[in-house]
Each structure stands twice: as C-alpha cells, then as structure tokens.
Residue, then its C-alpha position, 0 to 999 in steps of 0.5 A: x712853882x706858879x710855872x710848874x702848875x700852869x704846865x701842869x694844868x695845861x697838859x693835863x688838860x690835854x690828857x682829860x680830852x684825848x688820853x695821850x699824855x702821861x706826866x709823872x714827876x720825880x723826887x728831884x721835881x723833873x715833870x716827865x712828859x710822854x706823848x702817845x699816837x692816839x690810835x696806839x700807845x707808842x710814844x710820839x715824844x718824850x722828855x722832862x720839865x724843870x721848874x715849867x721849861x723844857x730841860x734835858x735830852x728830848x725823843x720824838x718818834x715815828x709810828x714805827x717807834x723808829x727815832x725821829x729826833x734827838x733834840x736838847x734843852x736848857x732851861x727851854x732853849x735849843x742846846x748842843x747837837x740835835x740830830x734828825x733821822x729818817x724812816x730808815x734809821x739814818x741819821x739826815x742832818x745834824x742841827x747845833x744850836x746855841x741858846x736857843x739860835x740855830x748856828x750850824x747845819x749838816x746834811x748827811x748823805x747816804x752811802x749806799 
C-alpha cells in the first residue's frame, strides 16, 4: 500500500505540472495509467498498476495514434512477446522476455 501511495503521489504530481496523466483506479485496486501528447489529448501510453508495479499488457503510440508497442508486465519486469511497430502499422521486431532479460529478438522484414 506504502507503494501504491508513493506511485500514486509521484504521478499525480506530474499531473499538477503538465496535465498529461490520468489515473484512475478500479474495484480490483488495478491504477490505470494514461499518458497524453501535451499539445493533444492522444495517448501516448497506457497500462495498469498492481500494488505500485507495472502489470499486464502495456501500449505506447505514436502521435498518429498508430501503436508503437505492445509490451507486458508481471509484477514490473519485462514478460512474454513484446511486439514493436512502425509508423506504417508494421510490425518490426518481436522482443521476448523472461523475468525482466531480453532472451530472444526477431527482425521483420517487409515484403513489398
């Protein structure tokens, strides 16, 4: 919980000085977490916290509001297939971690 308050303190925070984050918590105690471009309100990132870490799936996008990345967390440490994409909707390179180390990497070429 003493997590949960410092994340919670920290990001809002943030929030009191640039108006780009919006937290929100559910019945389950997940913190949802939203990043904004500042000269928009598009998301630049969004995912949850559990008990002050990191948790689930994660999006970062671009300002097109094109996905960047789809990335997951367990308890803060990189998990499972991350996949990273390009301006064109692409996907580039699938990442795979394992608690937290990067195990294997593969480059996408593009068939056109």
């Amino acid at each position: 919980m003493k997590k949960l308050l410092t994340l919670v303190l920290v990001l809002f925070s943030l929030v009191s000085f640039s108006q780009s984050v919006e937290l929100t918590q559910d019945e389950l105690g997940y913190v949802h977490y939203k990043k904004y471009y500042d000269s928009t309100r598009d998301v630049m990132e969004k995912g949850q916290y559990l008990n002050g870490k990191r948790v689930g799936t994660w999006y970062q996008y671009y300002k097109t509001g094109e996905v960047q990345t789809v990335a997951y967390f367990s308890s803060d440490k990189r998990e499972g297939k991350w996949r990273f994409y390009n301006l064109y909707n692409d996907m580039v390179i699938y990442a795979y971690y394992n608690e937290g180390r990067l195990t294997k990497t593969i480059q996408i070429r593009n068939h056109e």
